[in-house]
Backbone of each chain as ProteinMPNN parsed JSONL, in Angstrom:
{"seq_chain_A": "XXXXXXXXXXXXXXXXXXXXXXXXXXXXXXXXXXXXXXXXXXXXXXXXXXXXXXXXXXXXXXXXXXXXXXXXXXXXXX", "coords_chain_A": {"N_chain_A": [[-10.717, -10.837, -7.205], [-9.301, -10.659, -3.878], [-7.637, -8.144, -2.131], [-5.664, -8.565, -0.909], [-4.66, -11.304, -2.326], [-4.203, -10.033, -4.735], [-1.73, -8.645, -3.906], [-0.041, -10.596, -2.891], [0.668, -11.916, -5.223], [1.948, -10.036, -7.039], [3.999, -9.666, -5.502], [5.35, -12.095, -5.436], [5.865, -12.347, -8.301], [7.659, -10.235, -9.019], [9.774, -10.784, -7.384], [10.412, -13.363, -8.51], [11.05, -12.386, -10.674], [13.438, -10.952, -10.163], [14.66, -13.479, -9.089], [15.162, -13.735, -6.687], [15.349, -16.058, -3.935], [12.426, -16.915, -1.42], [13.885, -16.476, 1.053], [16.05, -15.012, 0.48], [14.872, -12.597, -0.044], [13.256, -12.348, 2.139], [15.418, -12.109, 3.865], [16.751, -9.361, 2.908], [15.163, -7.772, 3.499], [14.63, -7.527, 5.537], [12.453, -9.463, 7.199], [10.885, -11.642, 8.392], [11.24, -14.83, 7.001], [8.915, -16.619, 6.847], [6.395, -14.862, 7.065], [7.094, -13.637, 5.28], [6.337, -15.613, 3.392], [3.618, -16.369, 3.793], [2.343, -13.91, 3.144], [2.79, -13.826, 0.406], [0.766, -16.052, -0.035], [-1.351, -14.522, 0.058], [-2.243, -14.402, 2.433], [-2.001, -11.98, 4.472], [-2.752, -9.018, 5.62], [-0.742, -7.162, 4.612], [1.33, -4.107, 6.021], [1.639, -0.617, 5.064], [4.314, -0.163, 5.462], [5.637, -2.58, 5.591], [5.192, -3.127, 3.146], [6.31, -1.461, 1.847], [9.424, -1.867, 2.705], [9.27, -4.252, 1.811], [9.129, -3.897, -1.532], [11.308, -2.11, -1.562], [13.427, -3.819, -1.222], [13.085, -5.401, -3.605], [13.687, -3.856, -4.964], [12.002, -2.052, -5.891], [10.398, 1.208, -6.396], [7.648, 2.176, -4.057], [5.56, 3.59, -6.201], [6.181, 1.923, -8.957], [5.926, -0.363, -7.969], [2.819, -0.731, -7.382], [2.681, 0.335, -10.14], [0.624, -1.637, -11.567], [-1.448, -3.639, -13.684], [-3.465, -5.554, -12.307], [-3.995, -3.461, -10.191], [-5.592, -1.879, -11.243], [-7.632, -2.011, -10.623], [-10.255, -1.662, -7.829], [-10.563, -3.831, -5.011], [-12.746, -3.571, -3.434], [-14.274, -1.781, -4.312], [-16.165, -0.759, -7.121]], "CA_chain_A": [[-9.588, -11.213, -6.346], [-8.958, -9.59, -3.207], [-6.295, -7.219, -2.825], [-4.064, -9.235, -0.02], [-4.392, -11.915, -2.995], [-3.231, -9.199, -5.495], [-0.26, -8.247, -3.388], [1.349, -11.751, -2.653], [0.999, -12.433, -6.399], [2.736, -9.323, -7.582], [5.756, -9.699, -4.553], [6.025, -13.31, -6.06], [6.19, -11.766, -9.525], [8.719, -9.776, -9.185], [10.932, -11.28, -6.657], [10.766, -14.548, -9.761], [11.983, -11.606, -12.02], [14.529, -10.663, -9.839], [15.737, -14.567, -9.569], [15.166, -14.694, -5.452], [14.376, -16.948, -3.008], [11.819, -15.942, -0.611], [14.728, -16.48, 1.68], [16.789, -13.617, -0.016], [14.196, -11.256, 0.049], [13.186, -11.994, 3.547], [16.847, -11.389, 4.152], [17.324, -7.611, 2.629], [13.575, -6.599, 4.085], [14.357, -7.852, 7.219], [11.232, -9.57, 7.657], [10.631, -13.401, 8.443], [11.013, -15.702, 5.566], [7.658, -17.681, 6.761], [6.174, -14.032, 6.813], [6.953, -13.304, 3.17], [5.413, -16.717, 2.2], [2.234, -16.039, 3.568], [2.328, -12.516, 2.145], [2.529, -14.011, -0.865], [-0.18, -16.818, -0.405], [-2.436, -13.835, -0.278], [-2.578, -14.405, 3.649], [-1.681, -11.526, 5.159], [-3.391, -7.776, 5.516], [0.556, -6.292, 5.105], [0.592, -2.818, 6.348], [2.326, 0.171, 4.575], [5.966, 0.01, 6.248], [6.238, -3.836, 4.924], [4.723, -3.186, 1.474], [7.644, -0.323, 1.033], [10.471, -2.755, 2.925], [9.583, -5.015, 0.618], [9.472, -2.981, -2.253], [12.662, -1.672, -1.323], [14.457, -5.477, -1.018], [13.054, -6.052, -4.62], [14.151, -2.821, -5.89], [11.014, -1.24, -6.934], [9.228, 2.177, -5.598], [6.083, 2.072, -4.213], [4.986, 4.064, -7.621], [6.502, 1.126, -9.155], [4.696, -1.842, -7.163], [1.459, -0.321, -7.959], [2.518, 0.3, -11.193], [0.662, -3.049, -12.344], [-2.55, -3.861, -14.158], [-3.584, -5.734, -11.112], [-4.265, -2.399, -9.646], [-6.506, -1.037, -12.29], [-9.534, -2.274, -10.138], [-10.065, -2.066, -6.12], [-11.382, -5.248, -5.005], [-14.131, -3.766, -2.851], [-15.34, -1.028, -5.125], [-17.403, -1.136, -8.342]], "C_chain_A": [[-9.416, -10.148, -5.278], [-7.662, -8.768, -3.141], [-5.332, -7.925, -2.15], [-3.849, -10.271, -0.868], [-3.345, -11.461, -3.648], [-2.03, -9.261, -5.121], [0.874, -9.425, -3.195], [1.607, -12.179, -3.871], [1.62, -11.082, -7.139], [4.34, -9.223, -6.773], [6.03, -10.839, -5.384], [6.786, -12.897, -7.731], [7.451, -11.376, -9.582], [10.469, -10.125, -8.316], [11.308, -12.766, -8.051], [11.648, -13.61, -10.64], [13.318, -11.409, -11.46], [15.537, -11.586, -9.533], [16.319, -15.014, -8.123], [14.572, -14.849, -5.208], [13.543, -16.08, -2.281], [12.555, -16.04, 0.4], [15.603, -15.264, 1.846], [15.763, -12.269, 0.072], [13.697, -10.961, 1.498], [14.541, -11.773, 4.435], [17.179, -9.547, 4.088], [16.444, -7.285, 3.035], [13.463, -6.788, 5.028], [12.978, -8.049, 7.489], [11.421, -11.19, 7.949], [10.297, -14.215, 7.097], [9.501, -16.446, 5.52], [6.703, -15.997, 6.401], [5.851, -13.369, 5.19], [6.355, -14.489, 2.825], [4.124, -16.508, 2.467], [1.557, -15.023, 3.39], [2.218, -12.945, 0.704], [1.376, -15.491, -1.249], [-1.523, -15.957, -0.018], [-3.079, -13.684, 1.428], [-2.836, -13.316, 4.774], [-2.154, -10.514, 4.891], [-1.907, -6.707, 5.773], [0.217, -4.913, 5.611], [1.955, -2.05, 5.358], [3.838, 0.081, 4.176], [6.246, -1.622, 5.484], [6.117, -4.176, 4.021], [6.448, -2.382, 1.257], [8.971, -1.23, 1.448], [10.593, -3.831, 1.428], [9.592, -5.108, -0.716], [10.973, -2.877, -2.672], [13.506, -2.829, -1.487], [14.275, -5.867, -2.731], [13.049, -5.185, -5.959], [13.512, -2.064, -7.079], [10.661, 0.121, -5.99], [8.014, 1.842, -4.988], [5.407, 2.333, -5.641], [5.0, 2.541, -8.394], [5.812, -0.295, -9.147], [3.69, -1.642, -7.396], [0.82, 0.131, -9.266], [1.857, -1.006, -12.232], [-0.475, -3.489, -12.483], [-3.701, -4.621, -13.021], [-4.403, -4.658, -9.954], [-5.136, -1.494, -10.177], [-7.98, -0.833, -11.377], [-9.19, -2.255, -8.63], [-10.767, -3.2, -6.126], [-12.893, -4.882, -4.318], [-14.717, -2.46, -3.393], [-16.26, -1.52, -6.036], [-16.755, -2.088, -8.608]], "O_chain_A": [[-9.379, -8.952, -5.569], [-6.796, -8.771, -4.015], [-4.199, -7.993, -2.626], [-2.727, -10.702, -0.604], [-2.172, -11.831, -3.587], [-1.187, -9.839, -5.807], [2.1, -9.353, -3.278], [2.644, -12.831, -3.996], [1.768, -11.432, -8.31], [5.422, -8.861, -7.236], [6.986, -10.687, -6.145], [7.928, -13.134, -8.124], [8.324, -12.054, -10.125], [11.646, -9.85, -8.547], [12.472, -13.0, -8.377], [12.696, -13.941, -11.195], [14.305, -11.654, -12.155], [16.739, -11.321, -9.529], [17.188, -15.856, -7.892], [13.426, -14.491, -5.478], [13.657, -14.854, -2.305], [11.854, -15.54, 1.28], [15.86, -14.654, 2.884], [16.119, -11.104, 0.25], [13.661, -9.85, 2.026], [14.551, -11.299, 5.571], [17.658, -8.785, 4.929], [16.53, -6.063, 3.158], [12.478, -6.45, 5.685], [12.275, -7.137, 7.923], [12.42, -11.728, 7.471], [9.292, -14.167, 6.388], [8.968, -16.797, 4.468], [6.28, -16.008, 5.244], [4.967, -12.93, 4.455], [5.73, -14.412, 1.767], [3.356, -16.434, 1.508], [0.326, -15.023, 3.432], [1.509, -12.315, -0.081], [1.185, -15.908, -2.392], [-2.598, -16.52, 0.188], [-4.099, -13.05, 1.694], [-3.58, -13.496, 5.739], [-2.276, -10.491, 3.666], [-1.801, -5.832, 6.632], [-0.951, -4.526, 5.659], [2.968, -2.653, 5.003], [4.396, 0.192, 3.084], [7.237, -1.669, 4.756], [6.593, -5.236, 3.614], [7.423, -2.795, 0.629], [9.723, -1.393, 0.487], [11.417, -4.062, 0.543], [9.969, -6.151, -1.251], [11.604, -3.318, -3.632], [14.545, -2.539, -2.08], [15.163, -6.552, -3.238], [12.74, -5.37, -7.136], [13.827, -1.677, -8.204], [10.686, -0.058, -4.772], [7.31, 1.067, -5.635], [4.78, 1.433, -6.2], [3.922, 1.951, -8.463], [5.347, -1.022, -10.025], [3.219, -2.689, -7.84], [-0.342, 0.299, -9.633], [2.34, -1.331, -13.317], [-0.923, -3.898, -11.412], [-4.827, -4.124, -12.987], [-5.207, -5.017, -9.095], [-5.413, -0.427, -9.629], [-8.907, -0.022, -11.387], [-8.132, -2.696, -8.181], [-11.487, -3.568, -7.054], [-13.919, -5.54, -4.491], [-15.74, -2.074, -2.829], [-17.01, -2.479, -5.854], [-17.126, -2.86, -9.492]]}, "seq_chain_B": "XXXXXXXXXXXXXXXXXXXXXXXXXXXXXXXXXXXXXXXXXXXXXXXXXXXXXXXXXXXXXXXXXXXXXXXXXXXXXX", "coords_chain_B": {"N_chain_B": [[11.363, 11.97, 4.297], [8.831, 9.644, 6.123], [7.082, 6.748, 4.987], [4.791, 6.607, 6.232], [4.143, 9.185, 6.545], [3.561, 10.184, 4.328], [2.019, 8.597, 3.042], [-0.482, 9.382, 4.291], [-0.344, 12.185, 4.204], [-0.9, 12.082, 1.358], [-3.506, 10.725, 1.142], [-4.97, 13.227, 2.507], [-4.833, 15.179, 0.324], [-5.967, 14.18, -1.594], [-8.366, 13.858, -0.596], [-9.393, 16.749, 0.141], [-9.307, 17.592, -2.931], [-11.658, 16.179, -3.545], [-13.564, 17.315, -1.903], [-13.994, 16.849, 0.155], [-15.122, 16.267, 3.505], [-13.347, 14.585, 7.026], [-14.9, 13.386, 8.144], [-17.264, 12.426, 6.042], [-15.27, 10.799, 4.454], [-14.762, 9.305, 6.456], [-16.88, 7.716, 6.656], [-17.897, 6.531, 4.085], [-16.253, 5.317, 3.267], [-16.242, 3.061, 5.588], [-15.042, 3.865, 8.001], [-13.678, 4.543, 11.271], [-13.84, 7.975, 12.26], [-11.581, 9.123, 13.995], [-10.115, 7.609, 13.117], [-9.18, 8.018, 10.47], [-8.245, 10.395, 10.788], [-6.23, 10.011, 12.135], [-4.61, 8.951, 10.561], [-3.942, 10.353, 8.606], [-2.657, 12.534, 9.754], [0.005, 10.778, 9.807], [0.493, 8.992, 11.28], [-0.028, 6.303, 11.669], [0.483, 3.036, 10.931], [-0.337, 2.087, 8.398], [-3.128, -0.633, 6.76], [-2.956, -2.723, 4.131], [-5.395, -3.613, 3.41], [-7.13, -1.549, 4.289], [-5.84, 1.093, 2.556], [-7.068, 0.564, 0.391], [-9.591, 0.566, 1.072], [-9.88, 3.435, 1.842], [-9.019, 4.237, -1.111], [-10.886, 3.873, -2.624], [-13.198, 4.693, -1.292], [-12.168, 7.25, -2.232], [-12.405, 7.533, -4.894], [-10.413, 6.497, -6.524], [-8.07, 4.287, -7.855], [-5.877, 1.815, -6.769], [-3.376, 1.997, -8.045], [-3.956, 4.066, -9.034], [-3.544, 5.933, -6.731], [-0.667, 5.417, -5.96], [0.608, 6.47, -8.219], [1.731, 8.903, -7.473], [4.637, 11.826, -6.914], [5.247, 11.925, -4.599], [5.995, 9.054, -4.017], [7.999, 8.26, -5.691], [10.098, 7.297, -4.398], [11.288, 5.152, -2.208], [10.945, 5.413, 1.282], [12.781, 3.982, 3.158], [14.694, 2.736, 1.429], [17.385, 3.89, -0.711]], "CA_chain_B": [[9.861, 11.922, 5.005], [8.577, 8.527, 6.241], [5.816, 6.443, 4.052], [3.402, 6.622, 7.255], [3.607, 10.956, 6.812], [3.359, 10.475, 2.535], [0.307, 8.307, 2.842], [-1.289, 10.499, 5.223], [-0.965, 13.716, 2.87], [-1.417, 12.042, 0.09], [-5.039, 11.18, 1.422], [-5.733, 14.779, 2.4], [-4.309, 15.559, -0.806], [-6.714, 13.55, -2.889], [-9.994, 14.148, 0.141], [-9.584, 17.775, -0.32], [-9.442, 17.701, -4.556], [-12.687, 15.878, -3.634], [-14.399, 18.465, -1.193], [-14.761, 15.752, 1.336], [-14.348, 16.087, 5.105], [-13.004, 13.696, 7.491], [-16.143, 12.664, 8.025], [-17.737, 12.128, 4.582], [-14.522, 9.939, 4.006], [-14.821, 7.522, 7.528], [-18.365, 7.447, 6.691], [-17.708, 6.171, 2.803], [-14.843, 3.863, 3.815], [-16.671, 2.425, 6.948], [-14.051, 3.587, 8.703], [-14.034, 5.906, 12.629], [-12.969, 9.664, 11.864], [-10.764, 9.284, 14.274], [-8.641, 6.941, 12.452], [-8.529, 8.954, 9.505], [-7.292, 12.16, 11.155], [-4.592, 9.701, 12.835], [-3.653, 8.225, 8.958], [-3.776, 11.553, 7.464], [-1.472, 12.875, 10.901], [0.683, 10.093, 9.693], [0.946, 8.329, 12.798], [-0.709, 5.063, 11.18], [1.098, 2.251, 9.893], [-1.972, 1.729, 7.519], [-2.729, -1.944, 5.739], [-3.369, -2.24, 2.399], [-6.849, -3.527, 3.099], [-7.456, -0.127, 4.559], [-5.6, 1.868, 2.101], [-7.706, 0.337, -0.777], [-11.027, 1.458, 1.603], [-9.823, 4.698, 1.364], [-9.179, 4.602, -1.865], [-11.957, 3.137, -3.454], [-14.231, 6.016, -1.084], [-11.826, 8.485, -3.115], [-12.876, 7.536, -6.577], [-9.056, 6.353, -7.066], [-7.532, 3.209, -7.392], [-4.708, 1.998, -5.697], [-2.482, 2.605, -8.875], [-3.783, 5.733, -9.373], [-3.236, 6.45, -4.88], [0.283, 5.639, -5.36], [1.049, 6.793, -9.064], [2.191, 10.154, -7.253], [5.631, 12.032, -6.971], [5.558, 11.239, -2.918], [6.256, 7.313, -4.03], [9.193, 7.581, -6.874], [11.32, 7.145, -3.256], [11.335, 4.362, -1.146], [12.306, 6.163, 2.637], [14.096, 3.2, 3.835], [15.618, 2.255, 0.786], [18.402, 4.277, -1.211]], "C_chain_B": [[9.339, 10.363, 5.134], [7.457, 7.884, 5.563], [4.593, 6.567, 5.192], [2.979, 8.271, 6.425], [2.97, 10.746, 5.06], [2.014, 10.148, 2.082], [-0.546, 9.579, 3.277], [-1.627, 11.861, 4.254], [-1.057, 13.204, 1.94], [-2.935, 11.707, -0.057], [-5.719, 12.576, 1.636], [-5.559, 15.149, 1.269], [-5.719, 15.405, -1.39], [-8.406, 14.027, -1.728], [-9.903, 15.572, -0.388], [-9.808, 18.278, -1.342], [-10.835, 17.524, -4.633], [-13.843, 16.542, -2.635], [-14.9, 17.499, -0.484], [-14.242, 16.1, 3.312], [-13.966, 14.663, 5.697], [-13.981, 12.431, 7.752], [-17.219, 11.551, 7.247], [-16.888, 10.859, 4.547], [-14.557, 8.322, 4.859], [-15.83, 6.933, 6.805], [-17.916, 6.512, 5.19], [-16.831, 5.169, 2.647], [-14.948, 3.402, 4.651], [-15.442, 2.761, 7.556], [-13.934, 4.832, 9.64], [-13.183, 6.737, 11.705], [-12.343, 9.635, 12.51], [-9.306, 8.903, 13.397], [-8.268, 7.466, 11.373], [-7.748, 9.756, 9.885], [-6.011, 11.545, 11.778], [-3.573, 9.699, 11.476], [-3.286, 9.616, 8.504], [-2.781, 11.962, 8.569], [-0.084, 12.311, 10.415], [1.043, 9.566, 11.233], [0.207, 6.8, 12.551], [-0.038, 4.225, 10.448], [-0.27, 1.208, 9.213], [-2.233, 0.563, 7.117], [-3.163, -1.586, 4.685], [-5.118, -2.618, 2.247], [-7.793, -1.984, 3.266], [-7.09, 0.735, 3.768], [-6.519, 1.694, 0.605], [-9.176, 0.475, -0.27], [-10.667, 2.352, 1.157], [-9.773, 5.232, 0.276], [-10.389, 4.502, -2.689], [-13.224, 4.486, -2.641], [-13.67, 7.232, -1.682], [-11.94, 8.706, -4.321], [-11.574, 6.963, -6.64], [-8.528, 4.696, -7.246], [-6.058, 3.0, -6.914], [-3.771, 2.687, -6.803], [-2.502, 4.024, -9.123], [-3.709, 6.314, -7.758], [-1.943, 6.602, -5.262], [1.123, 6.256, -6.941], [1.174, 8.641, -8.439], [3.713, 10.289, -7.143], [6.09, 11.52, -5.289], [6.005, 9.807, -3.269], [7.358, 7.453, -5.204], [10.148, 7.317, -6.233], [11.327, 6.879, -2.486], [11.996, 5.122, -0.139], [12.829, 5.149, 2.561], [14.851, 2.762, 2.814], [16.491, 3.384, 0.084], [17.962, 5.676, -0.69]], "O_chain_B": [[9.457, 9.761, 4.067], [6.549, 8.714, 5.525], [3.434, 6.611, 4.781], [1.904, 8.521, 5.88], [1.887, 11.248, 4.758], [1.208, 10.712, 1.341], [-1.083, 10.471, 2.62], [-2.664, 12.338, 3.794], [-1.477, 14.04, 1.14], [-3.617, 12.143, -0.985], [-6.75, 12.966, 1.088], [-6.593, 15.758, 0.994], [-6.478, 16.347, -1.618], [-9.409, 14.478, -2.281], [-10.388, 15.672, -1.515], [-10.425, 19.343, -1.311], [-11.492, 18.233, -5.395], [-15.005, 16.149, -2.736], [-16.106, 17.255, -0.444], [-13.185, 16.083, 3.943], [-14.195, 13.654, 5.031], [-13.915, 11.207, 7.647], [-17.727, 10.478, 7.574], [-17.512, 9.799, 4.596], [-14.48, 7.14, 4.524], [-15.739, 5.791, 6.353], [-17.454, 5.447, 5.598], [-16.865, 4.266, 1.811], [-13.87, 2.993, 5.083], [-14.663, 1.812, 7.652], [-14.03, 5.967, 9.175], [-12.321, 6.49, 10.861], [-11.574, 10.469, 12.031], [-8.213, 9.41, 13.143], [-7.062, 7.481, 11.128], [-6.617, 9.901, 9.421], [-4.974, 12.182, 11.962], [-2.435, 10.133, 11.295], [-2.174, 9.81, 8.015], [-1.677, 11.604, 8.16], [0.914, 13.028, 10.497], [1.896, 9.955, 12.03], [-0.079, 6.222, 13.599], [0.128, 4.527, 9.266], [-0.824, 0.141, 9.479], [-1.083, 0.191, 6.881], [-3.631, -0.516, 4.297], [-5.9, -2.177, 1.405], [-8.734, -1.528, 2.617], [-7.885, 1.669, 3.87], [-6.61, 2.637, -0.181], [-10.037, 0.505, -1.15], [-10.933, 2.491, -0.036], [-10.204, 6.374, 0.12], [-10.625, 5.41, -3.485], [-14.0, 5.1, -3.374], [-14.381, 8.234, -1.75], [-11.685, 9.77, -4.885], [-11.856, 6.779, -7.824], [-8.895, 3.992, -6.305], [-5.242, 3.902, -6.725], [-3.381, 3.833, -6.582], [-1.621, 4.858, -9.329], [-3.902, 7.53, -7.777], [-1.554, 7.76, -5.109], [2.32, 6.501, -6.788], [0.637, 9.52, -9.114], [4.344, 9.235, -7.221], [7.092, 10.879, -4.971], [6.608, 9.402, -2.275], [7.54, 6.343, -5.704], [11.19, 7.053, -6.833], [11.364, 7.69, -1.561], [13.154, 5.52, -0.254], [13.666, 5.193, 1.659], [15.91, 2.283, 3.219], [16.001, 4.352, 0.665], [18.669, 6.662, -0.897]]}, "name": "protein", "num_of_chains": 2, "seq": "XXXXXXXXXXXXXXXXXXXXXXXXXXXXXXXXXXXXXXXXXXXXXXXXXXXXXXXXXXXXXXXXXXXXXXXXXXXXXXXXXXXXXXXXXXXXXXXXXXXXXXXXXXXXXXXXXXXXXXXXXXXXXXXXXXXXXXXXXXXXXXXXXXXXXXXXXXXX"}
């Protein structure tokens, strides 16, 4: 799986845990609600600043967000 | 400190542990030496496809890039 896969399926993850819409989260991360959906259909090459926004909106760390099995492997290494 | 500057040293951080120059690292992560010395400057709002090059030419994976003390603190959030 690539990693911009990875990433829209761990924002979905945890924004489900947290019980919002992608409406609400593109609300507190100030980002575009269509934005966050195709962040999370694995679409998008986010950059740094909108990984940690959105992080931040779903009330994890970076440490946190990367804390997740998911991350064990790079996609374009071994 | 902003997540652009945290990345940034936290790559020199981890190139230097690994006795790599700027060089070694573009070269290993297909990626110009310039743009390293900008990321590591922090003046790069990095993507994650790029930050998982870099990592993956650092031996690291992403979990273990951002499992540092620089990330237990979202800047823009709290």
């Amino acid at each position: 799986m690539d990693v911009k896969s990875k990433i829209g399926i761990r924002i979905k993850e945890l924004r489900e845990q947290k019980n919002m819409s992608q409406k609400d989260l593109a609300y507190s991360a100030d980002l575009d609600r269509s934005y966050i959906a195709s962040v999370e259909n694995g679409q998008r090459n986010i950059s740094i600043v909108n990984i940690e926004k959105v992080s931040t909106a779903l009330g994890v760390t970076l440490k946190e967000f990367f804390n997740n099995g998911k991350f064990d492997n790079n996609s374009t290494g071994s």
